[in-house]
C-alpha positions as CSV (number, residue, x, y, z in Angstrom):
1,X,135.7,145.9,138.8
2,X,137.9,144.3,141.5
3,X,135.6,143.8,144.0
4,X,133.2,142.0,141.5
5,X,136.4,139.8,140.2
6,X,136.3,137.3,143.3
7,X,132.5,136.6,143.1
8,X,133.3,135.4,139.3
9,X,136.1,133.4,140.0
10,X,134.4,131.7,142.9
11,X,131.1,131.4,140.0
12,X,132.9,130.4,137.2
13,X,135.3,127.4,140.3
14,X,131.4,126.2,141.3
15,X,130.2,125.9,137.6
16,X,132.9,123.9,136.7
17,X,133.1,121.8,139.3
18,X,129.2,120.8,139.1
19,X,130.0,120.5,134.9
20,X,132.7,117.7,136.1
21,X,130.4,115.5,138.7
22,X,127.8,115.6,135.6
23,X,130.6,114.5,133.0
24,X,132.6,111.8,135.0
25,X,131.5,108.8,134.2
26,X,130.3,106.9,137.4
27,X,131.9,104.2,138.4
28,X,129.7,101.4,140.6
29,X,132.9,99.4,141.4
30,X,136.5,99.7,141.8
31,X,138.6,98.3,139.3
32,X,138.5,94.3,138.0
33,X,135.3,94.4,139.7
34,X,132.1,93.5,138.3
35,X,128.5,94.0,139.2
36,X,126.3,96.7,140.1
37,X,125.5,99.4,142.9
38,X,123.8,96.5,145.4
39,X,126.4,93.3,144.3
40,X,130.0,93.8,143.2
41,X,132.2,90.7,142.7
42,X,135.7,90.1,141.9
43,X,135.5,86.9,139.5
44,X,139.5,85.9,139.1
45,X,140.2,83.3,136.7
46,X,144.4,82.3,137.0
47,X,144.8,84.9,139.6
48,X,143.3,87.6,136.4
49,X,140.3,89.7,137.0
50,X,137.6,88.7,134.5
51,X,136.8,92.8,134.2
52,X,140.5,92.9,132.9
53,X,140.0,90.3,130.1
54,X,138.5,90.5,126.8
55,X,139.9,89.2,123.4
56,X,142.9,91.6,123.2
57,X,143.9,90.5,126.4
58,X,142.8,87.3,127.1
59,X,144.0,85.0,129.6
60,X,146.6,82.2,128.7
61,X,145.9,78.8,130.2
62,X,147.9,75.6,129.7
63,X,145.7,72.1,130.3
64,X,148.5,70.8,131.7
65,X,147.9,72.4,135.3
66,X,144.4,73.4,136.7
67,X,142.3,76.5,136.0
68,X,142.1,78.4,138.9
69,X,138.7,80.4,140.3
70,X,138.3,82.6,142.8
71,X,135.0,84.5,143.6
72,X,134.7,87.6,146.4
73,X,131.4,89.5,146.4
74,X,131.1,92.8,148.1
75,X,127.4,93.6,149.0
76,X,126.0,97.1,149.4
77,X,122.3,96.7,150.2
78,X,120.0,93.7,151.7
79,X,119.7,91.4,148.7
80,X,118.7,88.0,148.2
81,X,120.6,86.0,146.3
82,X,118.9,83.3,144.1
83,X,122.0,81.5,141.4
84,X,124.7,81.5,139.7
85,X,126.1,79.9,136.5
86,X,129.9,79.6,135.3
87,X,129.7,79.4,131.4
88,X,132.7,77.9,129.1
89,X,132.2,78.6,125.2
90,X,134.5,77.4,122.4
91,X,132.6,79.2,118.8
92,X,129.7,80.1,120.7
93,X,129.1,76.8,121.3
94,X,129.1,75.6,125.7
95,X,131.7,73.3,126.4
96,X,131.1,74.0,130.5
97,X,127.4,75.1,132.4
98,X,128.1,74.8,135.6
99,X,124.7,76.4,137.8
100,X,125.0,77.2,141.2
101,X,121.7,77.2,143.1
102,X,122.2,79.8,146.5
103,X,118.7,78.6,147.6
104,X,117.5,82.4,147.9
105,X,120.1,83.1,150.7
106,X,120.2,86.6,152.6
107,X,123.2,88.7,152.0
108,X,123.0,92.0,154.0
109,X,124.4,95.2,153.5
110,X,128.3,95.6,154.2
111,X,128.9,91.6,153.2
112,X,132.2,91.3,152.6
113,X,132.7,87.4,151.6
114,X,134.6,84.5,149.4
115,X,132.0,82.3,148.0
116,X,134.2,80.1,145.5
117,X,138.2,79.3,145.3
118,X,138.1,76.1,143.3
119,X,140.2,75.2,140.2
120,X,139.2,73.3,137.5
121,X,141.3,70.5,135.7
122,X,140.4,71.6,131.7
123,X,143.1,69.0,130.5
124,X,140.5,66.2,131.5
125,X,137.8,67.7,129.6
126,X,139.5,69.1,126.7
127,X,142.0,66.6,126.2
128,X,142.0,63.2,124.5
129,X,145.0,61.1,125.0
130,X,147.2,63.6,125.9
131,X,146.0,65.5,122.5
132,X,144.4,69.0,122.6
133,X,140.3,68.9,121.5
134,X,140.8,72.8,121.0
135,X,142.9,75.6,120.5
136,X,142.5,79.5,120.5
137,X,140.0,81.7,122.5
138,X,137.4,79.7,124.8
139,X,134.6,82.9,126.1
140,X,133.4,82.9,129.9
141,X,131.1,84.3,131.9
142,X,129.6,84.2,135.5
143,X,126.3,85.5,136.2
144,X,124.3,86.0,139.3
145,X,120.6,86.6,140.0
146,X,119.6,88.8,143.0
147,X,116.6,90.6,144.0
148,X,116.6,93.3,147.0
149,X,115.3,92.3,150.0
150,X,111.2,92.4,150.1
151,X,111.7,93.5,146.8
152,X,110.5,90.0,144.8
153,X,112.2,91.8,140.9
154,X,114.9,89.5,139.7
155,X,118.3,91.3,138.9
156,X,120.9,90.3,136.6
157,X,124.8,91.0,136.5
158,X,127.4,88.8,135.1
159,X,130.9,89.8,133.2
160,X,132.5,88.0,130.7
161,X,136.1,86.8,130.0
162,X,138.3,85.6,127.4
163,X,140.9,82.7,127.7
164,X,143.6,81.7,124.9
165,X,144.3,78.0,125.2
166,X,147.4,76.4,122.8
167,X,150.3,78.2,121.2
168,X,149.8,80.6,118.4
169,X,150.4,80.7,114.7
170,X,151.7,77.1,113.4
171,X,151.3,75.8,117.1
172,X,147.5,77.0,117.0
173,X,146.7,73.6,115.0
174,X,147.9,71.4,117.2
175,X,144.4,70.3,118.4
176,X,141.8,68.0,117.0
177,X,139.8,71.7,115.6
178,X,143.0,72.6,114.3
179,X,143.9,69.8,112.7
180,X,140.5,70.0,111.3
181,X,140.0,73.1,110.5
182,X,143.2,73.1,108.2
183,X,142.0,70.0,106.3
184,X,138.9,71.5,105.4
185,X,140.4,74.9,104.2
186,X,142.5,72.6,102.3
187,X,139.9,70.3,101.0
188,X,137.8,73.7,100.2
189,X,140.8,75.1,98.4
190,X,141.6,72.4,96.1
191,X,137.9,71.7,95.7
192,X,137.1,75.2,94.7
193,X,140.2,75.1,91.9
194,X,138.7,71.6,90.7
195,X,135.7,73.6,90.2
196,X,137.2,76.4,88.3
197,X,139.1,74.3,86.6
198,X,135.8,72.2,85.0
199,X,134.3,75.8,84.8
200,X,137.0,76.8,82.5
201,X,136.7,73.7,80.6
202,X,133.2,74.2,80.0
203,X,132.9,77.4,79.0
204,X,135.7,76.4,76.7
205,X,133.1,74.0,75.2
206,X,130.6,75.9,75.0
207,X,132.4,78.4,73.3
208,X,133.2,76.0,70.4
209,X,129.9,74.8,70.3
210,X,127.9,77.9,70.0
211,X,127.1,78.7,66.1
212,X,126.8,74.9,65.6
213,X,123.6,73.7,63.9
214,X,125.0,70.2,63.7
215,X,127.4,67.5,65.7
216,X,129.3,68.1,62.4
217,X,129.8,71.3,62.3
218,X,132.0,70.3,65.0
219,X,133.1,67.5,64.3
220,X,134.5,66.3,67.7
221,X,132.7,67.2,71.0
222,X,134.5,68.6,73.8
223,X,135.3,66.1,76.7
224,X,132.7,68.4,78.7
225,X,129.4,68.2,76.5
226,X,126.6,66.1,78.0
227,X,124.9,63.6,76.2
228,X,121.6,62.9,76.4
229,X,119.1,59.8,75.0
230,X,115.6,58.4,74.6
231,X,114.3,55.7,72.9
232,X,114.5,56.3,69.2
233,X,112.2,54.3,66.8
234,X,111.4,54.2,63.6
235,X,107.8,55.0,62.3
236,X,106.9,51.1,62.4
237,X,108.4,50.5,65.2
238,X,111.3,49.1,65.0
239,X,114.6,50.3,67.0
240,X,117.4,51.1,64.2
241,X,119.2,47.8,63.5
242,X,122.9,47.9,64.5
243,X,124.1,46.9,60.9
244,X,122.7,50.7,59.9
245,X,123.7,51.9,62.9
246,X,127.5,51.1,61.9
247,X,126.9,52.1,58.7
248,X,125.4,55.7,59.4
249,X,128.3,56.2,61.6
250,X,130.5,55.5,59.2
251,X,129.4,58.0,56.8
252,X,128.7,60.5,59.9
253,X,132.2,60.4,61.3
254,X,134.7,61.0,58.7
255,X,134.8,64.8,60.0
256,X,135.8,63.9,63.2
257,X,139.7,62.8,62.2
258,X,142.3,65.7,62.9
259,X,144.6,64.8,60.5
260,X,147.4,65.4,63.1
261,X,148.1,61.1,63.8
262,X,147.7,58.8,61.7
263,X,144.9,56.9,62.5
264,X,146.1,53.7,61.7
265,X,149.8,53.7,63.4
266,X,149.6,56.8,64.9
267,X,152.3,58.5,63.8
268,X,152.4,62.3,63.6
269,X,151.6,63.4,60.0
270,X,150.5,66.1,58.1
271,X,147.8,64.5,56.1
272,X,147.8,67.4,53.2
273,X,151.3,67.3,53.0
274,X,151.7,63.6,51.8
275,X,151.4,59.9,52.7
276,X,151.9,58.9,56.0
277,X,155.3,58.5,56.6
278,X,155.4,55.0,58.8
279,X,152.3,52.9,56.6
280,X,152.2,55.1,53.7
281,X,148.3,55.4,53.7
282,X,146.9,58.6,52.1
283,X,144.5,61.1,53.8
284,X,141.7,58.9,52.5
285,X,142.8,55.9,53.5
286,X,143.1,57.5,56.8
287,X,139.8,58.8,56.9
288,X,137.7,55.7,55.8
289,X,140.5,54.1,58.1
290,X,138.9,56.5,61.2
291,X,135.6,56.5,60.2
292,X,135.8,52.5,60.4
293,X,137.2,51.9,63.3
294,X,134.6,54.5,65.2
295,X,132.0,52.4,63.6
296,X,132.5,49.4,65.4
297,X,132.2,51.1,68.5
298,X,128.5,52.5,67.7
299,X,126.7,49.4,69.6
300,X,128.6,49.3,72.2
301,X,127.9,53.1,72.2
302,X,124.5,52.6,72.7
303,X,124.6,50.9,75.9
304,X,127.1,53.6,77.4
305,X,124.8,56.0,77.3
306,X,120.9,54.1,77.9
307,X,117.3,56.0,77.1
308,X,116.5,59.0,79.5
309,X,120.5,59.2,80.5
310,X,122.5,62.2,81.1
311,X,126.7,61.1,80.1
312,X,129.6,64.1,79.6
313,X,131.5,63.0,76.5
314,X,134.4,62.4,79.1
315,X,133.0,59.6,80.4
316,X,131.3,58.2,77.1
317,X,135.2,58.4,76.0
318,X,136.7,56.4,78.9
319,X,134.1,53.5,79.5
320,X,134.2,53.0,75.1
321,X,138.6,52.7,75.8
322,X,138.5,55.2,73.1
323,X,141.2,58.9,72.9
324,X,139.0,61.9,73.3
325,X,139.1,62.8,69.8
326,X,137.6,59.6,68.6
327,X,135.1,60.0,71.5
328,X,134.5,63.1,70.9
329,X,134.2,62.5,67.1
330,X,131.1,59.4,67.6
331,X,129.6,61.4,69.8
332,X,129.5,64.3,67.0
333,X,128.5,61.6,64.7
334,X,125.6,59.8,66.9
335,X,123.9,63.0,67.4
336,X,123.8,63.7,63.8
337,X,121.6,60.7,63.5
338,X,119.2,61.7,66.3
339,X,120.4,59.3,68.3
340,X,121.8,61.8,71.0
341,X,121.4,64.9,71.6
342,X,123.0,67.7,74.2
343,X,122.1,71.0,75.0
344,X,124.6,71.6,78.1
345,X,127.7,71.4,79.3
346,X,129.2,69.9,82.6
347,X,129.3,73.0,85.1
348,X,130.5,72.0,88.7
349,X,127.1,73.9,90.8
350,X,127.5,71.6,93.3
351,X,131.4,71.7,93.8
352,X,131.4,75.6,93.8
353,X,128.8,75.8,96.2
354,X,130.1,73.6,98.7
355,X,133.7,74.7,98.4
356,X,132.0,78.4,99.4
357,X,130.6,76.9,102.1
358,X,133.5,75.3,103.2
359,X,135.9,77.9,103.1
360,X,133.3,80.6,104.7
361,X,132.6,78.2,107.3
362,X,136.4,77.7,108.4
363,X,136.9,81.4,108.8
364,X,136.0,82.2,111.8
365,X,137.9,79.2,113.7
366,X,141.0,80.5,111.9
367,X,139.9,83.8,113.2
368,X,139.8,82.4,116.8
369,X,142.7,80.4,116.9
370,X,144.9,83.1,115.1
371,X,143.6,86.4,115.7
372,X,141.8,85.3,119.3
373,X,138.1,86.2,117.8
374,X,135.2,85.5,119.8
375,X,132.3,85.1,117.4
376,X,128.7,84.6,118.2
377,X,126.6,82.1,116.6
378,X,124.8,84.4,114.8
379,X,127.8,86.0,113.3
380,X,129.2,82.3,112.1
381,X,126.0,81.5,110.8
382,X,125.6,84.8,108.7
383,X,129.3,84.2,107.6
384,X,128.8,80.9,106.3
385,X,125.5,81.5,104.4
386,X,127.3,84.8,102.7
387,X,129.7,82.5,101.2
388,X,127.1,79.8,100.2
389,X,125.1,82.6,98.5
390,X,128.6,84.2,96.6
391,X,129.5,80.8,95.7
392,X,125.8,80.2,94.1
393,X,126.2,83.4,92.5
394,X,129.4,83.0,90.7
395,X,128.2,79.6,90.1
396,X,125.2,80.3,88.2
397,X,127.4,83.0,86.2
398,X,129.8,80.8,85.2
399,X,127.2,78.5,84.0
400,X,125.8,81.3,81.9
401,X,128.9,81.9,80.6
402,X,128.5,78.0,79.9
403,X,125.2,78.0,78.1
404,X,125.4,75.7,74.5
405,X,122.4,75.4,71.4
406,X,120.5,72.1,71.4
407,X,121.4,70.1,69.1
408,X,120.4,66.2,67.9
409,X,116.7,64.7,68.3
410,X,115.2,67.6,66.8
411,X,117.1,70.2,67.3
């Protein structure tokens, strides 16, 4: 047993050390060094290794003094260089392609050599009167192309870096994309509550509309019904004369009146509680006094809203001079007599769709400017379209929610 103890210990020493050449990783190139086993190069960008930088570390530039550039390359076997391209990015977009063209020069083994120390003024480029263009992380890369000598494959090898231009937080929109950026979130915000906000009001509407056979069983319209009109004629003919047209709406209307105002002076008054108290008209005084002074609005209604035309009750309202309720209550009245009809509500599609948009675009230059993302084009395009496509979803829910019964022409 103890002369076989040495010849396992020295077995078990050799295992492990073969076990540890198999599981550590190798390394082609000393650290903040790039490349491969034939071409390494040092790319340093402000005196920072490029290999060092990524979005968690990314290196801080101010336009105010020139961007620095060295480049070293270390060569380990007969290669043939062929070019080179510096790339600048801001949102996957290039904002610098600089190529270099080495003219397929020899490098042999054991080259040891400085090929660029340059800097590069940014402020000239990405400045406008002293004002930042952008702000937040700007992606890099370098890139050569080699092949081994008599050896005509073209190789690749490039590394990437990462550099944050502008303050952070609050100072992170001083730029033109800041400034931007935070007037369309803004604009995308307060678009996308307008929306809601005419959502709400429709669905409201439709809500008291549904169960409605008749304008009159309603009596007024909501400010958010949509009015629709053809021609109407009569079997001979004939358009309806506007002498019968005042008079049908006279006799349509009366249901419209709340019997909260007086409709004369306006007052506040509770019609079934007495006379009003400032005129001392009675409740149906008031109501031929309502019914009346709708009437006289019915021609000039008819060219608010002309054949084949598509008016929300709001607007019918406002370009009549006329308070919603006594909009609302005409309306009611003209599509009891066939001369309107509606069978929808206004729902802002449009508004919630492009708020979506909006907002879903402008996260991911938030992200870069705040958080120091470095998005790809794909991933801002496959952002934005996600929050077109929610937007159109809730959209069309809300305008189920929305949905109304047809009423007027024929019903």
């Amino acid at each position: 047993m103890k002369k076989s103890l040495p010849h396992l210990v020295s077995l078990l020493f050799v295992t492990c050390l073969l076990w540890s050449v198999v599981l550590t990783p190798a390394q082609a190139q000393p650290p903040g060094w790039s490349g491969d086993e034939n071409l390494a190069f040092l790319l340093e960008v402000n005196e920072v290794s490029a290999a060092d930088s990524d979005a968690a570390n990314p290196i801080p530039v101010d336009l105010a003094n020139p961007l620095t550039i060295e480049l070293s390359i270390n060569v380990s076997s007969n290669i043939v260089l062929h070019t080179g391209a510096f790339v600048m990015m801001y949102m996957a977009i290039p904002i610098i392609n600089q190529p270099f063209d080495f003219f397929d020069v020899n490098k042999s083994a054991g080259t040891n050599e400085n090929l660029m120390n340059t800097s590069l003024n940014l402020g000239e480029t990405l400045t406008v009167g002293g004002f930042s263009l952008f702000s937040g992380t700007i992606t890099g890369s370098f890139t050569f192309t080699y092949s081994l000598e008599g050896n005509s494959t073209i190789i690749t090898v490039s590394d990437d870096f990462v550099l944050r231009i502008g303050g952070e937080g609050i100072g992170a929109l001083a730029s033109v994309t800041g400034l931007i950026t935070a007037g369309f979130t803004v604009m995308g915000i307060f678009s996308l509550l307008m929306a809601l906000d005419d959502f709400q009001q429709g669905i409201m509407a439709a809500r008291k509309m549904r169960g409605a056979t008749r304008g009159s069983d309603i009596g007024i319209f909501p400010k958010a019904v949509v009015l629709r009109r053809k021609p109407k004629k009569r079997k001979d003919g004939d358009y309806i004369s506007k002498e019968e047209l005042v008079n049908r709406v006279g006799k349509a209307a009366p249901i419209g009146w709340d019997g909260k105002r007086c409709p004369k002076c306006g007052k506040k008054w509770k019609a079934d509680l007495g006379n009003c108290p400032k005129c001392n008209i009675d409740k149906p005084t008031a109501i031929a006094f309502f019914s009346e002074d709708i009437a006289k609005y019915s021609p000039k209604a008819m060219k608010v809203v002309p054949p084949k035309s598509k008016v929300t009750v709001s607007k019918f309202s406002k370009k009549l001079r006329l308070k919603p309720n006594k909009g609302g209550a005409l309306a009611a009245a003209l599509t009891d007599m066939g001369i309107f009809q509606t069978k929808s509500v206004k729902v802002p599609l449009k508004k919630v769709s492009m708020a979506g948009l909006t907002l879903a675009g402008t996260y991911w230059s938030w992200m870069q400017m705040i958080a120091g993302a470095t998005p790809d084009i794909l991933t801002v395009a496959l952002t934005t379209t996600a929050g077109l496509v929610i937007s159109i979803i809730i959209g069309y829910f809300m305008n189920f929610l929305a949905r109304v019964p047809k009423l007027g022409y024929d019903n």
